[in-house]
C-alpha positions in Angstrom: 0.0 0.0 0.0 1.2 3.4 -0.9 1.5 6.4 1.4 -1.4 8.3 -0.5 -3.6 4.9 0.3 -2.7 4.4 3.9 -3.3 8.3 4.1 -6.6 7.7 3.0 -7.4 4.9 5.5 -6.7 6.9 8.0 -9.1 9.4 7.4 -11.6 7.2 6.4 -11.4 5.3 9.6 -10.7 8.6 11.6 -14.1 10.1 10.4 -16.2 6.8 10.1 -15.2 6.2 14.0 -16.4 10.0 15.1 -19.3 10.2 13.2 -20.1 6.8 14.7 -19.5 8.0 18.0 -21.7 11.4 17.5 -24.6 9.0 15.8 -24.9 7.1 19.4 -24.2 10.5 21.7 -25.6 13.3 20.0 -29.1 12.7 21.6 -28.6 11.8 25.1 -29.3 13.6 28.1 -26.4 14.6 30.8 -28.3 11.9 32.8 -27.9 9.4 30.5 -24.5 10.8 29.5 -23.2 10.5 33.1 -25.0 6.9 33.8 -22.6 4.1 35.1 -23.1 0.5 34.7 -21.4 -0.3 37.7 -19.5 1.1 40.4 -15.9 0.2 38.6 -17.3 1.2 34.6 -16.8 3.6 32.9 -20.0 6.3 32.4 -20.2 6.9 28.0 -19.0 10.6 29.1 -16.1 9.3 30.3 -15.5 7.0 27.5 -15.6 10.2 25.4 -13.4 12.0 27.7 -11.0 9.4 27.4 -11.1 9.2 23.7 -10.5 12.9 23.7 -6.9 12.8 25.6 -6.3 9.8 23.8 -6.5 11.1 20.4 -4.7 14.2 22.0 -1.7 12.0 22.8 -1.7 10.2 19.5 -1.4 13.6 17.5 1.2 15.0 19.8 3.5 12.3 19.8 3.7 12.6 16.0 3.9 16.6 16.2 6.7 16.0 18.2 8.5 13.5 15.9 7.7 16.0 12.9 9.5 18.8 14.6 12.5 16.2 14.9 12.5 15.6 10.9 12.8 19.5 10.8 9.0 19.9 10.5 8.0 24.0 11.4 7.9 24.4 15.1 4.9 26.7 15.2 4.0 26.8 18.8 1.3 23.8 19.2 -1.6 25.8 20.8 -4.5 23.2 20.1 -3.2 20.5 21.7 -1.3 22.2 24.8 -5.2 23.3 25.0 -6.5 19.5 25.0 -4.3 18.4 26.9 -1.5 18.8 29.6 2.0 16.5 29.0 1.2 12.9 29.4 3.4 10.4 29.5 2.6 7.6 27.1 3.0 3.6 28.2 2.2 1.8 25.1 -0.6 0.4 23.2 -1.9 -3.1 22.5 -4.0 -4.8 19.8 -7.8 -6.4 21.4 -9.9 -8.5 18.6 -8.1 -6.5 15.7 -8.4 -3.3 17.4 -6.2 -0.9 19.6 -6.1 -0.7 23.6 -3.7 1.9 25.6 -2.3 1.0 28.4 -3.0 3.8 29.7 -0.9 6.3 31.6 -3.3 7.8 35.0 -3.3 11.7 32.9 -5.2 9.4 30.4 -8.0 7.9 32.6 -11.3 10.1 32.1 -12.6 12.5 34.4 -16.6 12.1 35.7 -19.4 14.9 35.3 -17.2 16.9 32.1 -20.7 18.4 30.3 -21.6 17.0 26.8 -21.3 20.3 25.2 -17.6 20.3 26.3 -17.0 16.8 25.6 -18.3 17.8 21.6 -16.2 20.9 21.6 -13.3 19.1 23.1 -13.7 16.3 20.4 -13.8 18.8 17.4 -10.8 21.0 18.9 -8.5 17.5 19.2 -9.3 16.8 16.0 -8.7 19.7 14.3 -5.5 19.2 15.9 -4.9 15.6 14.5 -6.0 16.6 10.5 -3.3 19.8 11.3 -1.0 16.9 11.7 -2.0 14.9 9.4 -1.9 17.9 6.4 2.0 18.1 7.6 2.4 14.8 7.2 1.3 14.5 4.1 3.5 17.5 2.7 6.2 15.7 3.4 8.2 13.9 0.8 9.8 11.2 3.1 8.2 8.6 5.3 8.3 9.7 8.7 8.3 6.6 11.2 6.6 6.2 15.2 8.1 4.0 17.7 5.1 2.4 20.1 7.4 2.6 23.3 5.6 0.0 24.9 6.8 -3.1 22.2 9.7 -0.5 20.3 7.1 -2.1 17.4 7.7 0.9 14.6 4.9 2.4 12.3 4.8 5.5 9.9 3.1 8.7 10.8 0.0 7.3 8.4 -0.6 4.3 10.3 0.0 6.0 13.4 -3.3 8.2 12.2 -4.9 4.4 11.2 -4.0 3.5 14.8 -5.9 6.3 16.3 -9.2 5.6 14.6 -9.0 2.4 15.7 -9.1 3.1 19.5 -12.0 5.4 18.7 -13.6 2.5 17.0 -12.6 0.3 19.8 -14.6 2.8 21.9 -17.2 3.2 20.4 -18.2 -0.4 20.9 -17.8 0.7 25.0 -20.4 3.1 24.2 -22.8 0.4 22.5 -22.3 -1.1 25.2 -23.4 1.4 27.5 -26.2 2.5 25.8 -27.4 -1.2 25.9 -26.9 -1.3 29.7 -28.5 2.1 29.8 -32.0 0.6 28.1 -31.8 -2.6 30.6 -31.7 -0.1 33.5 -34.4 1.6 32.3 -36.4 -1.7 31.5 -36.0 -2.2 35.3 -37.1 1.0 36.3 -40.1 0.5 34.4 -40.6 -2.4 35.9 -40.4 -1.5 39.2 -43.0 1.1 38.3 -45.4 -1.0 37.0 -44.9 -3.3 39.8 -45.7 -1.1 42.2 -48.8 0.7 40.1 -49.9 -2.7 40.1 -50.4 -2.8 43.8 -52.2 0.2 43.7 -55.5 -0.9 41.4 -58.2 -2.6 43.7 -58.9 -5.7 43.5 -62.5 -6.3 42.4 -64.4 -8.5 44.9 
């Protein structure tokens, strides 16, 4: 596969993964948005939180190793606005896709808003199709270590890799959503149930 077709596949995969992610968030409540399915899950908002500093870490790591193949080092306001400095531990590959083992400054936060979790998606991604416009200027390949496994991938699949975890994620949200409908189920059950025991009973 050429560069100009792995370039490709990353974008596809980058904007097939978001508008995946907005189809099964865009209508929810802050309720809903903030449910957990357990004590130790993870509520959807966080999943999008953590998607956000992920994808944040993914596009400064290869900002950084742009700057090192002489790329211009125009002061990187978008992400130092995502983001703080994280430190990276390495990725690993779940059913095909891509799972970070993730550093603590990666973990999401509870209660962030929905209406700052969608700016804060648009703003890192901005960010990561900045990146990916120098990337593509370039003439030579420019090449990503994953410091977890020293495993080595260009700056195109390094995009590829971040659509991944998205996608990755965005089954975590299906999966929240469908525990989200079973909770409701019960509440409605419970509620019936205890209408129910309200109706007389003809003698």
């Amino acid at each position: 596969m050429d560069r100009i077709s792995h370039l490709k596949r990353a974008l596809t995969t980058l904007n097939d993964a978001r508008r995946d992610l907005y189809a099964r968030t865009n209508a929810l409540t802050e309720e809903e948005l903030q449910f957990k399915p357990s004590r130790d899950s993870w509520s959807i908002g966080q999943v999008m939180d953590h998607i956000i500093k992920s994808e944040a870490q993914f596009a400064s790591d290869l900002r950084k190793k742009l700057l090192t193949f002489g790329d211009d080092p125009v002061e990187d306001t978008l992400l130092s606005q995502v983001m703080r400095p994280l430190i990276f531990t390495g990725m690993r590959y779940v059913g095909g896709l891509v799972k970070f083992e993730s550093a603590s400054a990666l973990r999401p936060v509870f209660g962030y808003p929905h209406l700052y979790l969608v700016y804060k998606l648009a703003q890192v991604r901005e960010a990561t199709f900045d990146v990916a416009e120098r990337l593509a200027r370039r003439e030579e390949m420019v090449y990503m270590t994953e410091p977890r496994t020293g495993t080595l991938f260009s700056g195109e699949d390094w995009l590829y890799l971040t659509g991944l975890h998205e996608a990755r994620h965005v089954g975590q949200v299906e999966r929240g959503l469908a525990a989200l409908e079973d909770h409701r189920e019960h509440r409605r059950a419970i509620t019936n149930g205890a209408h129910k025991k309200l109706i007389p009973v003809a003698s």
